[in-house]
N, C-alpha and C positions, 0 to 999 in steps of 0.2 A: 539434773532436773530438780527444781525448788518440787519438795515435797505436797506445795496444794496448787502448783503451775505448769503442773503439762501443760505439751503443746500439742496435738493430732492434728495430719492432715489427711482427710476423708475424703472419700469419692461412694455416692447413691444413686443408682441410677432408676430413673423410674416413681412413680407414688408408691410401691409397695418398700422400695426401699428407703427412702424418703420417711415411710412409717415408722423402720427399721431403726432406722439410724437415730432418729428421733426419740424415739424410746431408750436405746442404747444411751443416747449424750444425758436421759433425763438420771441415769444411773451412773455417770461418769463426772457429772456435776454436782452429784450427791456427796460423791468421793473427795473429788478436787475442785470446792466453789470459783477457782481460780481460774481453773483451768481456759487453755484457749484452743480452739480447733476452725480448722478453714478446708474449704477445696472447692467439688462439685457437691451440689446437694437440693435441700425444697424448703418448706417452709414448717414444716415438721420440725428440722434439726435450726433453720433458724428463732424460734421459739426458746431455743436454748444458747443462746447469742453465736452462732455458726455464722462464719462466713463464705459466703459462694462468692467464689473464686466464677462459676458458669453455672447456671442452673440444672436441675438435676435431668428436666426435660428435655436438654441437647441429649443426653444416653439413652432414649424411650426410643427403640427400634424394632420392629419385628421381624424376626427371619431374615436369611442372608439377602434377599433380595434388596431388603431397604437399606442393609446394612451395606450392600456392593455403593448403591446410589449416593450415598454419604459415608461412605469411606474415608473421605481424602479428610473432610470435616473432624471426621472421628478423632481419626491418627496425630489430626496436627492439636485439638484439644488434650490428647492421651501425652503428646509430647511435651506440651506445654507446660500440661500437669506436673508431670516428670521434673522438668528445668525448676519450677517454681519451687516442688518440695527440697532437692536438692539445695536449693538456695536457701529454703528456712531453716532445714535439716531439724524436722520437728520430732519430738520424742520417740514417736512410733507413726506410720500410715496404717489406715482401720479403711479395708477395702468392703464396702456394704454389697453382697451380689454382687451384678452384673459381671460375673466371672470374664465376661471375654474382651469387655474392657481392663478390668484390674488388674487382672494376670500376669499380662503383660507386663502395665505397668509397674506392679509390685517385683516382677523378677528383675527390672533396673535398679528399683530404689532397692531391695536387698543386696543386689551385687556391690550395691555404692554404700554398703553400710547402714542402711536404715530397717530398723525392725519393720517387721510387716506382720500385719495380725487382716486375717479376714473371718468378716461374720457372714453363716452362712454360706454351712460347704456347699461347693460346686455339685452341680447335682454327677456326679462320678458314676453313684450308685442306680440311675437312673437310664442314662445314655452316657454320652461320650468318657468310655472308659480310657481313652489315650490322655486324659487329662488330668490322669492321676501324676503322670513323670513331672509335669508341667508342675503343679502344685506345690511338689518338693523343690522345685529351685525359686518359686514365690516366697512362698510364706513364711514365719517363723511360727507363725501359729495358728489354728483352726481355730475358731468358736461355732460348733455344731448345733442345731436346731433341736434335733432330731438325737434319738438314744442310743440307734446301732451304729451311729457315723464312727464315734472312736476310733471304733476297734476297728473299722475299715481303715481308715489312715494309719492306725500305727502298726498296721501290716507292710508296710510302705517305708515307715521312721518317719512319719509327718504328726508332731505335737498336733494333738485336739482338745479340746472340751468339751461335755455335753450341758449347753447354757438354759437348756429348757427355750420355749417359745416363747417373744417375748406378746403374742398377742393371746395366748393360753392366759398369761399377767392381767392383761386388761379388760378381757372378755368374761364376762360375771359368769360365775357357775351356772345361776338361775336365771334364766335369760327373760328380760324385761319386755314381757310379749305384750301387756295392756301398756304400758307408758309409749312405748314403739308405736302401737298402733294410734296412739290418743294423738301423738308429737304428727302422725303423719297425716291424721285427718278419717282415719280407719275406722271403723265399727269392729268391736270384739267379736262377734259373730261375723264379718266377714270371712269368705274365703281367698285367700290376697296370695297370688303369686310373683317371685323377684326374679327379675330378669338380668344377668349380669353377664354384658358380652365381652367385659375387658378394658383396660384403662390404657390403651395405644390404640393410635389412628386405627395402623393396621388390622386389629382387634375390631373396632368398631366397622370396617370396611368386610369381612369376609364373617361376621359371629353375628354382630346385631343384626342385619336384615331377616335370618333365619329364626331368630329368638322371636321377634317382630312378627311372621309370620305365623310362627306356631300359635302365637297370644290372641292372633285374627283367631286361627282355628279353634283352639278353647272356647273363647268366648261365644261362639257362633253353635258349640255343642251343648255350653252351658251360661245363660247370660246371668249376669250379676256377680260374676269373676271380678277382684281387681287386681289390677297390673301396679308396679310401680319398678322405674328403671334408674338405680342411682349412675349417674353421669358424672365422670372425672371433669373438673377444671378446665376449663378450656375443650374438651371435645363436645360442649350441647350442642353446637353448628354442625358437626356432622350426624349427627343423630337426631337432633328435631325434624329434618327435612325425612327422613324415612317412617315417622310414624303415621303422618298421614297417607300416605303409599302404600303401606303395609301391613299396619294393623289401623286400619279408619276408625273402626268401632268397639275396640278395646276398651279403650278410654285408657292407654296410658299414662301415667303421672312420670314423668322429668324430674326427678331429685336432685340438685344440685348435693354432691355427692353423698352423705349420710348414707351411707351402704350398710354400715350396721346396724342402723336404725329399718332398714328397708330387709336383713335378713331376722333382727329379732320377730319384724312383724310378720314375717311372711308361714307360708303353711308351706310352700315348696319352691326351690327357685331352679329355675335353669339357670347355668352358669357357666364361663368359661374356663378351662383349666388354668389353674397357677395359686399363686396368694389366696385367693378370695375361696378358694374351695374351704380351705384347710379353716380359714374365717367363721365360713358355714358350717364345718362340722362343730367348729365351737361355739357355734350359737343354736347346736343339737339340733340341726335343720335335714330334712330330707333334700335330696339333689339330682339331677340328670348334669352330668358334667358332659360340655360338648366343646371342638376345636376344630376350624378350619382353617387352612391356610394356603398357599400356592400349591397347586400341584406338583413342581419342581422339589421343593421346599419339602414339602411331605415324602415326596421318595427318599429322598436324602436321608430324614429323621427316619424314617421306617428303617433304612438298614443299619444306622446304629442304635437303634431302640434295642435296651439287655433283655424289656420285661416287659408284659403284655398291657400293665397299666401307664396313663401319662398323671392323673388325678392323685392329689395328695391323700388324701383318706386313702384312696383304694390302696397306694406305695406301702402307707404306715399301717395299715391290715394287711396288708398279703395277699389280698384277695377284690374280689369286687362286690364292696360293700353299695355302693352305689352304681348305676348305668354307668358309661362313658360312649358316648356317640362323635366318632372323630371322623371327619373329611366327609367322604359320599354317604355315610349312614346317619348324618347330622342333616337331614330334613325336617322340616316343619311338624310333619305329619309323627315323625317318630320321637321328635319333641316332645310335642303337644302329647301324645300317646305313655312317654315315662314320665308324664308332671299329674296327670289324669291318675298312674298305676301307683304312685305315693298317695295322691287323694281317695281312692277310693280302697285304701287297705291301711287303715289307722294304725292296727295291729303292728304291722312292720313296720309303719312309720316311729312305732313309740319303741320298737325296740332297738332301731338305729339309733335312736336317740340316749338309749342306755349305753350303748357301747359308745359310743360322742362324748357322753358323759367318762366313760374312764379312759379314752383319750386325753379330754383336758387334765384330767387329774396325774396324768402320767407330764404331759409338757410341761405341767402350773411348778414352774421352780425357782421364781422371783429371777427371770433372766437379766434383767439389768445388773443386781448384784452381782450374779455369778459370773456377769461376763467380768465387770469391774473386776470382780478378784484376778479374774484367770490376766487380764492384761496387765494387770497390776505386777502379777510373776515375769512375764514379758520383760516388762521395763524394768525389773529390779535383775534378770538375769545378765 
């Protein structure tokens, strides 16, 4: 390997990964302006001259069910992948999430000699603990988010790093509540709630109608509420057509996506679990984290669930720092009811906010470097 000319070949699937990865390369190009990287990916990581090999979109699936229906699709993309890096035989594969595509495909390209670095452990610690064995014939190496990952993998012999968050990095301490609101059209004295039901179809199909609903019933308890709903790339089509159905008299506002500009402004948002919470705890936001998904789909997850939480804040506290209304207890009404019980107790709103605040200062650890370093050992091992 020429010293300023890696080569990476990456796989992101999804926008949050896509965010991910994007941040990563912006720390990987810092290192090696030379450098060259390709795979699956979005427009995040092409901003830092990435080449998608398939856009990051083909991987945005929800639940086994959607995953059964484009299986075949998957597999021959997963394989494809495979054949190609094999054929570049690029310095190292930097697998972003999407743990059950990459896995996979990382325990070939390892078997065949190629380093394999994945950011963003698998959630192990979470549910499916059978995927800790799995991991150790993947990877050569973790890049952990999160501070207790370590030590849980090298109970195991699986190399980790703890890289810090890299959106703890971009997410300002002091969160820019008047400019948020000015950019979106807001009054300072508003009371503005964010609705965020997920950036996959599927997401938008069982989360948004329910967010939608509750925002009818708010507004109808207390008028002069605003709504605003930032919307991923390509899904406005399925979600313009439900706000008039559902919430008539909202008045919600369609963001073309500016989500962090839609949580600095916001005074409380319902949201769906994943990325976007842990977002919201660093932009010291109060939250009801809610998830629905196929009834099928939910039995399954319930019997491998280790821990009572699915919500990122609540995982990294221990406890439940915020609501979590998941499947049948995620109604309108109990929505609408924990977005109401953060407004009308400022007190515990501001003190969530304190402990939000020594979260990011525990994640803030300049992650693009520290991953760069930690890969850098990789390739020189």
């Amino acid at each position: 390997m020429a010293t300023d000319t890696p080569r990476f070949a990456m796989v992101a699937g999804e926008a949050s990964g896509d965010l991910l990865a994007g941040l990563l390369l912006g720390g990987l190009k810092a290192r090696w302006p030379g450098l060259e990287s390709h795979g699956i990916g979005g427009p995040r990581m092409a901003e830092h001259g990435f080449q998608a090999w398939w856009p990051h979109t083909k991987l945005a699936v929800r639940g086994y069910t959607e995953v059964l229906l484009r299986l075949r699709e998957l597999l021959r993309i997963r394989r494809e992948m495979g054949d190609r890096v094999l054929q570049e035989r690029p310095d190292a594969f930097i697998g972003v999430d999407a743990p059950d595509f990459n896995l996979g495909l990382e325990t070939r390209l390892k078997a065949q000699g190629v380093k394999t670095i994945h950011f963003v452990g698998p959630s192990v610690w979470a549910w499916r603990s059978d995927r800790i064995l799995k991991i150790g014939q993947a990877v050569d190496h973790i890049l952990c988010l999160f501070p207790f990952e370590p030590a849980l993998y090298a109970k195991h012999g699986i190399g980790a790093t703890y890289v810090g968050h890299p959106l703890a990095d971009t997410i300002p301490m002091e969160v820019p509540r008047d400019a948020a609101r000015a950019a979106l059209g807001l009054a300072p004295g508003d009371t503005v709630v964010a609705l965020l039901p997920g950036s996959r179809g599927g997401e938008i199909k069982y989360i948004a109608p329910k967010l939608l609903a509750a925002a009818e019933l708010m507004v109808k308890q207390r008028p002069g509420l605003k709504f605003v709903l930032p919307v991923v790339p390509g899904l406005r089509k399925l979600v313009e057509p439900l706000v008039p159905r559902l919430a008539p008299t909202a008045g919600v506002v369609l963001l073309d996506g500016r989500s962090h500009e839609a949580l600095a402004a916001c005074d409380v948002t319902l949201i769906a679990s994943g990325t976007a919470t842990l977002e919201a705890a660093l932009f010291k936001r109060p939250m009801v984290i809610t998830y629905t998904i196929h009834y099928l789909e939910w039995l399954r997850l319930r019997r491998l669930q280790l821990q009572p939480w699915i919500g990122l804040p609540n995982i990294l506290f221990n406890e439940f720092v915020v609501p979590e209304l998941i499947q049948q207890k995620a109604t309108p009404e109990a929505l609408a009811q924990g977005a109401f019980d953060w407004l009308d107790q400022p007190a515990r709103a501001a003190a969530l906010a304190e402990r939000f605040a020594g979260l990011h200062r525990e994640l803030r650890r300049n992650t693009a470097q520290a991953a760069t370093d930690a890969i850098e050992k990789v390739l020189a091992a």
